[in-house]
C-alpha positions as CSV (number, residue, x, y, z in Angstrom):
1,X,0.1,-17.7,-5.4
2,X,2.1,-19.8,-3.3
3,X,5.1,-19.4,-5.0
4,X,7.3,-16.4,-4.5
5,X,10.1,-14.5,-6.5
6,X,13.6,-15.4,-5.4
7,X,14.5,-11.8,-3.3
8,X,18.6,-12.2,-4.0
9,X,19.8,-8.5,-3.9
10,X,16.2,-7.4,-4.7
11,X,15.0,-3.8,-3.0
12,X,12.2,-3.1,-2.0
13,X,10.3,0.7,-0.8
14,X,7.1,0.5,1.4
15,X,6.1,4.3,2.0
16,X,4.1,5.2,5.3
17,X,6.8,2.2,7.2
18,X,6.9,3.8,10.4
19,X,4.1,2.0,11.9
20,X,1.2,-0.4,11.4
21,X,0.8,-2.6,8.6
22,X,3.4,-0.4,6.4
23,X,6.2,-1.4,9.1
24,X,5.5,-4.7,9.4
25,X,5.5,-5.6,5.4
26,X,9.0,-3.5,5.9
27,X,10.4,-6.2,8.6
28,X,9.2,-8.8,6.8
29,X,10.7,-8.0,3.3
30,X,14.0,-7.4,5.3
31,X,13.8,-10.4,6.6
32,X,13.5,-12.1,3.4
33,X,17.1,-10.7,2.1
34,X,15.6,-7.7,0.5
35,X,16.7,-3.9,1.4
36,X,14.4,-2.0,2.6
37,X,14.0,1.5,2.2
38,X,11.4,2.6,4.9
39,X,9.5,5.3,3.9
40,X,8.6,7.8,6.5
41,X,7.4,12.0,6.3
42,X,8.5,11.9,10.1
43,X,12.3,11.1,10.2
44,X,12.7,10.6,14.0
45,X,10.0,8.3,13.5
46,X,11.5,6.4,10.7
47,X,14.6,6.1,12.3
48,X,13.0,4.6,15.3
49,X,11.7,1.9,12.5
50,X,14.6,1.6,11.0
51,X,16.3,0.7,14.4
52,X,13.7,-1.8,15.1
53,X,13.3,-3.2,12.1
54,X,17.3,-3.6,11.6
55,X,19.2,-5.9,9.2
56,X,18.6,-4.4,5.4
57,X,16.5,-1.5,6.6
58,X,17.1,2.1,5.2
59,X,15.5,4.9,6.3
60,X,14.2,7.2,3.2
61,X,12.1,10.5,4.1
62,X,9.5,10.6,1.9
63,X,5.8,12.5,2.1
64,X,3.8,11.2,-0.3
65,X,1.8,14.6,-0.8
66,X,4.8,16.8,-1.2
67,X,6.7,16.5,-4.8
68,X,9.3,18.3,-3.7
69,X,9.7,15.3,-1.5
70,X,8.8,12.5,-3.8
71,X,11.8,14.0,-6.5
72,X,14.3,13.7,-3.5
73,X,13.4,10.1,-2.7
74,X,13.4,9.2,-5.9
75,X,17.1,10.9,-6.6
76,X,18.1,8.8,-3.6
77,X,16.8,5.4,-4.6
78,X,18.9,4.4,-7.7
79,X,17.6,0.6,-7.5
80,X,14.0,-0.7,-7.1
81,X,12.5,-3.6,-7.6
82,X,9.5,-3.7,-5.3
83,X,7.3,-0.3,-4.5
84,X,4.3,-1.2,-2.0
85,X,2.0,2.0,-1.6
86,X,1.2,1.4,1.9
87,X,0.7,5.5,3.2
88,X,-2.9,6.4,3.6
89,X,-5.2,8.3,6.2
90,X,-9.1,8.4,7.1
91,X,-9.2,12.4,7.5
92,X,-13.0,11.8,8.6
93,X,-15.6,8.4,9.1
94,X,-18.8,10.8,7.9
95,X,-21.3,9.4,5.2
96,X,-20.8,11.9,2.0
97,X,-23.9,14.2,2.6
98,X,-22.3,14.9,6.0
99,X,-18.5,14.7,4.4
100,X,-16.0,17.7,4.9
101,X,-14.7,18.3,1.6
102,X,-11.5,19.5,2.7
103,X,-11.3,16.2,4.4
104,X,-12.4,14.7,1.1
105,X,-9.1,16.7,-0.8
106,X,-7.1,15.6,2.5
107,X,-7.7,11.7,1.9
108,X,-7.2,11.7,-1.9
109,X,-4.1,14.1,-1.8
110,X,-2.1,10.9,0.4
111,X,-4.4,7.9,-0.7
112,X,-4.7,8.8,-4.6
113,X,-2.9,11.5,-5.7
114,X,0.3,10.5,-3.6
115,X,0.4,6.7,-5.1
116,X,0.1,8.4,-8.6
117,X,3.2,10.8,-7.8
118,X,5.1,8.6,-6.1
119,X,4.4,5.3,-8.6
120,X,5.4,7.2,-11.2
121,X,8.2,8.8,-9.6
122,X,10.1,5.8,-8.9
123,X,8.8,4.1,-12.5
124,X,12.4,4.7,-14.4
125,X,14.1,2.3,-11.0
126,X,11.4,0.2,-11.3
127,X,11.3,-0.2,-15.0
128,X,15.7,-1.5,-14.5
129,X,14.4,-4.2,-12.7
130,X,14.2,-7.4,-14.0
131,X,11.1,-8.2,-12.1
132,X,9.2,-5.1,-10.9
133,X,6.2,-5.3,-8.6
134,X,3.8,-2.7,-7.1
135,X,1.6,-3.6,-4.0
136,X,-0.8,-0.7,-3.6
137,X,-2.3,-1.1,0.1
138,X,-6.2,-0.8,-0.5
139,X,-9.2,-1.6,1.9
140,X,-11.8,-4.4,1.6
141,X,-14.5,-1.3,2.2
142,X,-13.5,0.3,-1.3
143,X,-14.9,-2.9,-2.9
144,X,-18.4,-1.6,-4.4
145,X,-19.3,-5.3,-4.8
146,X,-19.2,-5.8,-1.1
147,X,-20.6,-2.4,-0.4
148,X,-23.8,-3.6,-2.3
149,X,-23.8,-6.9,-0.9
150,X,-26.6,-7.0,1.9
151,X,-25.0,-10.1,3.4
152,X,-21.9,-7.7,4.2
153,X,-21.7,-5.2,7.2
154,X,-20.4,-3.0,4.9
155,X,-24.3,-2.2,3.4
156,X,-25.5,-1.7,6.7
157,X,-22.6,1.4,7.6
158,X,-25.4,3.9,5.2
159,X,-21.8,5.3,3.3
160,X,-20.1,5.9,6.3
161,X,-16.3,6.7,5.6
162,X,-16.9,8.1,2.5
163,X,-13.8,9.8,1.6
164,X,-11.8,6.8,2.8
165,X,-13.6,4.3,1.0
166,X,-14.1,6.0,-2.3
167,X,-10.6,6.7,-2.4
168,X,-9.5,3.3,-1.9
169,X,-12.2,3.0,-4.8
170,X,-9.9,4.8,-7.0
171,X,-6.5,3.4,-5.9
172,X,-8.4,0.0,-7.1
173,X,-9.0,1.2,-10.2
174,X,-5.5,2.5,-10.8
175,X,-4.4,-0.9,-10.0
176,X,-6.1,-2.2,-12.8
177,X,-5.2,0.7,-15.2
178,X,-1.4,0.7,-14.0
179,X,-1.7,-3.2,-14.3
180,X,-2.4,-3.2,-17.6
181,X,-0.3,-0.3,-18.9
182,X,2.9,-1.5,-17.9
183,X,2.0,-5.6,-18.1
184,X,4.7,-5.6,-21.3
185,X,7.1,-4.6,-19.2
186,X,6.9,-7.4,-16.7
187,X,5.8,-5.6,-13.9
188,X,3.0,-7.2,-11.3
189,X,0.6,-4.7,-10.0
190,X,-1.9,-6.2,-7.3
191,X,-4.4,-4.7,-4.4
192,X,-4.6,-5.7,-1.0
193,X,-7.5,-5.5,1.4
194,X,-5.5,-5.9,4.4
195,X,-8.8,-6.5,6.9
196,X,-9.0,-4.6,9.7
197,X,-5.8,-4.3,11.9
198,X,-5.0,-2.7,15.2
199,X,-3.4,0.5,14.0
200,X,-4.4,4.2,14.4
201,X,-6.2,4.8,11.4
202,X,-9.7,5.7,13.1
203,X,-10.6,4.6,16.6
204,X,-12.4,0.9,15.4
205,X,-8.9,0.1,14.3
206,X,-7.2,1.3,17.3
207,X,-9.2,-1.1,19.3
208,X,-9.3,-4.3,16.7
209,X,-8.0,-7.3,17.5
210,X,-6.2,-8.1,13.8
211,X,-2.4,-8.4,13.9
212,X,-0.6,-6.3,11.5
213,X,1.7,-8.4,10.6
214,X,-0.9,-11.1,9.1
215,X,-1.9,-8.3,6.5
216,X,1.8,-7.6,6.1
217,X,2.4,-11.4,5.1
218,X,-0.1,-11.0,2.7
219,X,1.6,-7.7,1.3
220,X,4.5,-9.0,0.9
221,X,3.3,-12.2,-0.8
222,X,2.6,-9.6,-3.5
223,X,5.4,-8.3,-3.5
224,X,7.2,-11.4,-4.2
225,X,5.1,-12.8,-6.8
226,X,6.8,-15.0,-9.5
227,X,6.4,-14.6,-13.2
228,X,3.5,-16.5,-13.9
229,X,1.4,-15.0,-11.0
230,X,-1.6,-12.3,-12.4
231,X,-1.3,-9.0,-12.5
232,X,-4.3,-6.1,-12.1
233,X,-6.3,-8.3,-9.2
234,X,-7.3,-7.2,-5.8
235,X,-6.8,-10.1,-3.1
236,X,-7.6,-10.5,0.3
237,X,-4.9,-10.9,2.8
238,X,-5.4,-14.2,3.1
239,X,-4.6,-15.0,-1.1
240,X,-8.4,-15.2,-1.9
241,X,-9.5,-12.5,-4.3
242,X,-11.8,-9.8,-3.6
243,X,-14.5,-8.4,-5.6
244,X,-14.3,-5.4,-7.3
């Protein structure tokens, strides 16, 4: 996957791109040629992106858990050829028999039920495209595999983060179901499992020492796939892939 899609007058939307990893995929696909639509629910903060970013950047207000929202966005944007679902919370870190399930409805509402909305929303620009590609920003942690894997730290956390990491569970699973429903079409739809970055998710990440834009590369290397790259996979940041 070395190999990337020539980006000539492509566009590209990465929602939650006020900050963190979702930010830097924006500033890097801008720097590629691409516009950018930056996708933000705060729009003094995406404008603040938007400044920073500069060059192709557009700012588009967009929460992913509103539809009212997600329709206006999608009215806006007549062109797209690259969606990367980036926006996504950790309402709580409990294990489930300690889980708030309002917290639980909280973390699906933005991580699954908002890249269902908004995927399909934007589906009729995507499907004008002549090579459409959907990045949908997932965690290593949702992997089961290495969630059962005793050599991992992951089986020693006793199901902490369990809204979070079922979630990203599910948005893994509708990368493979997406994948294969609109593979026909030409479109690319890969995970990522960005590793842990400094960004305000929960307080670990606050404090880590892994630089956003090193996921974002790996985001945007999605993003950018050519033809012959595979479709319905899950892949670390680094190109290696990731169990499911």
């Amino acid at each position: 996957m070395n190999d990337v899609a020539t980006p000539h007058d492509s566009t590209a939307l990465v929602t939650g791109a006020n900050k963190g990893i979702g930010k830097e995929t924006a500033r890097q696909l801008a720097d590629a040629g691409l516009i950018v639509h930056v996708g933000s629910r705060d729009p003094e903060r995406g404008r603040r992106a938007v400044e920073e970013i500069g060059g192709r950047a557009r700012l588009l207000v967009l929460d992913v858990t509103d539809p009212e929202s997600i329709a206006a966005a999608a009215h806006q944007v007549g062109d797209l050829d690259i969606l990367v679902n980036n926006a996504g919370i950790m309402a709580e870190d409990a294990p489930a028999p300690e889980s708030d399930l309002d917290a639980f409805r909280r973390t699906y509402e933005t991580n699954v039920f908002g890249v269902v909305a908004v995927t399909n929303a934007f589906l009729p620009a995507l499907r004008r495209s002549p090579r459409p590609r959907i990045v949908n920003i997932s965690s290593g942690t949702g992997s089961l595999a290495w969630s059962t894997d005793p050599e991992r730290a992951f089986a020693f956390s006793r199901g902490a983060g369990a809204a979070y990491r079922s979630s990203k569970t599910a948005l893994n699973a509708l990368t493979v179901y997406y994948a294969q429903a609109l593979e026909s079409a030409g479109f690319k739809v890969n995970a990522l499992a960005p590793g842990l970055r400094r960004t305000d998710l929960n307080e670990r990440a606050t404090s880590a020492d892994g630089d956003p834009a090193e996921a974002a590369a790996g985001a945007v290397r999605l993003a950018l796939l050519p033809d012959d790259a595979p479709t319905g996979g899950f892949f670390s940041w680094d190109g290696t892939t990731v169990p499911w």
